[in-house]
N, C-alpha and C positions, 0 to 999 in steps of 0.2 A: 095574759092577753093585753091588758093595759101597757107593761111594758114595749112588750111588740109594736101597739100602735105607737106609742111612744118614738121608739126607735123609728118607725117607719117613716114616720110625720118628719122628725131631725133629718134621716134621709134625704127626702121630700123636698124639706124648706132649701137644704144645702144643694142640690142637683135643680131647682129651679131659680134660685140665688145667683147661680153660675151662669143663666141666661144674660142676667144684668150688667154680669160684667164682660159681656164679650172680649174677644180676643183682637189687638190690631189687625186687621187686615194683610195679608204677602202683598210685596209690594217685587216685582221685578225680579217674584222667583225667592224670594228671601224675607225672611220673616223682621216684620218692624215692630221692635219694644220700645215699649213706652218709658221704660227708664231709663233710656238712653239719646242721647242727643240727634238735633236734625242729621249734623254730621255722619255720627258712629252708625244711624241707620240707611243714610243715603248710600254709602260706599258700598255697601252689600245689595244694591237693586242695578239686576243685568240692566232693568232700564233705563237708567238714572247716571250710564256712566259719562253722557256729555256733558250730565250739569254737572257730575265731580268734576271731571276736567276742568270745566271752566269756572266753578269756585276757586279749586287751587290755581288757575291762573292768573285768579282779579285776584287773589290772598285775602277770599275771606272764609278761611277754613276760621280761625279763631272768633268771628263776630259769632258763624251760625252753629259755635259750639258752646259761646255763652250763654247767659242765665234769659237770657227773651223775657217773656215768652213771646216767638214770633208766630206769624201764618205764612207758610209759603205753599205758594202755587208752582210746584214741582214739574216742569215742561219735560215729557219721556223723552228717550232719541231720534223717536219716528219724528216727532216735535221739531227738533234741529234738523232734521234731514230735509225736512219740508221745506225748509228756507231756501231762496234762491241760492244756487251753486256760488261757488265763493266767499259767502257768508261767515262760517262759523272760524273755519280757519284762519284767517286773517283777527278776529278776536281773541284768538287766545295767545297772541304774537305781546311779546311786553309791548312795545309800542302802544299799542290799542287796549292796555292794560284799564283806563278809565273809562271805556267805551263801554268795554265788557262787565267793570262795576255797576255803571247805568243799569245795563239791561239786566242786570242781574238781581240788582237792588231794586229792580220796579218788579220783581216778581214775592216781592216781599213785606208784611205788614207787619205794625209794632203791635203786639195783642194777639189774644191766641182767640178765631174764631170757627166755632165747628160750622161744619156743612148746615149744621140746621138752625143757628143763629143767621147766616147770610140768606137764606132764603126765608127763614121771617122777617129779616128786615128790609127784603127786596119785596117781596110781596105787599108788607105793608108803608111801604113808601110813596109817594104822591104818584112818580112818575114809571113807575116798576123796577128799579134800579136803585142796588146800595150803592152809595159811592163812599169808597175807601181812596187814602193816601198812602201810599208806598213810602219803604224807605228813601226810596230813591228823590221823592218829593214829586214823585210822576201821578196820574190816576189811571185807577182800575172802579170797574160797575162789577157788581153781582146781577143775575138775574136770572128767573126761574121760567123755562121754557120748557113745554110740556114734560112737567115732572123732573127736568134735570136741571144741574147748577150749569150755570156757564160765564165765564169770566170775561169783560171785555178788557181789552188796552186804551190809550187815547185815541186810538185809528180809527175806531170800530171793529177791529179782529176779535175774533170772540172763540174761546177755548173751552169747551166742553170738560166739566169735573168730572175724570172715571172712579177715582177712587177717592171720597172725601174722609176727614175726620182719622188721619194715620196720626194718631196721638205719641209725641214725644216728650221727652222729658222737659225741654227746652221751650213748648208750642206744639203745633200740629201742621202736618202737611195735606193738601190737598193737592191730589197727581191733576195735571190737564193734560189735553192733547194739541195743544197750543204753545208756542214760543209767544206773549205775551210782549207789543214791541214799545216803547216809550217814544214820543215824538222827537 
């Protein structure tokens, strides 16, 4: 009898253990591991294929596969699409090769911050708003509106978090539904 409990208990500790460590979230139909790079899990999200595009057009497949850790705010397709007609096209043209760096480096921070570091620190900041600096040297606000995260740019565009805290090896992505634009 002792053993049984014994056993049952190990069981027990192990199958509620496994709550703690939850699983990344699917991101665009495709499962994102944590031991792998922003990169090596962005390629695989059906929603995610404008911003591959348009990393490999600015050439920074190799920054977002280094050691970070970064935060990136991951804009879906529906994202790009939303953009006035003309828009994205003309960015991923070499020409406009540093254009599209901007925009794409202002969707990204040096430090790896989950979803629920940014909204304690938007919450308890004076004005309701974290302010983060981009790689880019651009800014972004955090800030929490009933119950969700939402990201501004310098415009005041504000990009709604669907998916926070996709943990990578490199940092962590949080999806928006927002193209995020730098002035």
């Amino acid at each position: 009898m002792i053993r049984t409990l014994q056993f049952s208990s190990t069981i027990a500790a192990l199958l509620l253990g496994g709550v703690a460590f939850a699983a990344n979230p699917d991101v665009g139909g495709a499962p994102m591991f944590a031991d792998k790079n922003i990169v090596e899990n962005a390629v695989n999200s059906a929603d995610h294929t404008t911003l591959v595009a348009a990393v490999q057009a600015a050439g920074l497949v190799d920054a977002l596969m280094g050691d970070g850790p970064f935060t990136v705010f991951a804009p879906v397709n529906s994202a790009f699409a939303a953009l006035p007609d003309g828009t994205v096209e003309p960015l991923l043209k070499p020409e406009n090769k540093g254009t599209l760096t901007k925009v794409l480096t202002a969707h990204v921070i040096a430090g790896k911050l989950s979803g629920t570091e940014l909204m304690a620190k938007s919450r308890n900041s004076a004005d309701g708003f974290f302010h983060l600096e981009t790689l880019s040297g651009d800014a972004l606000s955090a800030q929490v509106k009933s119950g969700a995260l939402y990201i501004y740019d310098e415009s005041g565009n504000a990009g709604r978090v669907t998916i926070a805290d996709v943990n990578q090896s490199n940092g962590v992505i949080h999806v928006v539904d927002t193209v995020l634009l730098p002035k």
